[in-house]
Every structure is written in C-alpha cells, then in structure tokens.
C-alpha positions, 0 to 999 in steps of 0.5 A: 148434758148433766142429766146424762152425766147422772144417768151414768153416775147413777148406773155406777152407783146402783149397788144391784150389780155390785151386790149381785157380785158379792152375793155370787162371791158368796156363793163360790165359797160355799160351792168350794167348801161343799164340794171339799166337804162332800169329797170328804164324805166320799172318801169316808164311806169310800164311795165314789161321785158317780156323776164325776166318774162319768163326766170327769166334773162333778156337779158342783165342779159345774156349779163353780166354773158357771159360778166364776163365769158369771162373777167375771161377767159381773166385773166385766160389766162393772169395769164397762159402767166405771169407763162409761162413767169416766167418759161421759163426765170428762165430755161433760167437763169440756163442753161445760169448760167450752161454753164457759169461754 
C-alpha cells in the first residue's frame, strides 16, 4: 500500500510536468510579444500580414491559441495528478487506521 501512496507522491512531485508548463508559460510571452512586435513592424513599413488577411489569424496568432491549449492540458493534467494523489493517501490513511484497530 504505501508504495502505490509513493508512486503517486512521486508522479506529483516529478517536476517534468510542472516545468513543462512553466517553459510553455514562457513560450506564450514570447509568442505575445512577437506578435505585438511584428505587427509594429508591419504597421511601420505599412505592410499587411498576408497569411492573416487570407486566414483572418496570423501565424503566430495560431502559434498562441496552440500555445494555451497545451498549457490548459498542462493544469488539467496536474489538477488529475493533485486529486490522484489525495485519494490514494486518504485510502492509505484508512486502511493504516483499519488495520491499526
């Protein structure tokens, strides 16, 4: 019992999925401020995104939805792992406290 309450512990504990978000965190900004710089641009040369004016994104407009979707995966994943956690210590706890009687 307590090796699958570690197992779990662990999974939680394994920094790959919360440092995967925070690196894709990073990403978005970067995104976010290459698109604002590149529309800058445009706007300076007086120059339109031809990608955008045929798909009505532009590609870093796609970049960043796919960028957000993944980082909601991301928490979804990590709130599944949290709950997973919690329910296999509190079952550990009561069948410790059962056998303990």
């Amino acid at each position: 019992m307590v090796q699958v309450a570690d197992r779990a512990v662990n999974m939680l504990n394994d920094q790959s999925l919360v440092s995967q978000r925070e690196r894709a965190k990073a990403v978005l900004a970067e995104l976010k401020q290459a698109r604002s710089a590149c529309e800058e641009h445009g706007n300076r040369l007086n120059r339109s995104d031809l990608y955008k004016t045929v798909t009505g994104r532009s590609a870093l407009d796609a970049a960043i939805s796919s960028t957000e979707r993944m980082i909601e995966t991301l928490d979804r994943t990590l709130a599944k792992a949290t709950l997973e956690v919690e329910v296999r210590a509190s079952a550990l706890l009561n069948r410790q406290r059962t056998a303990a009687r």
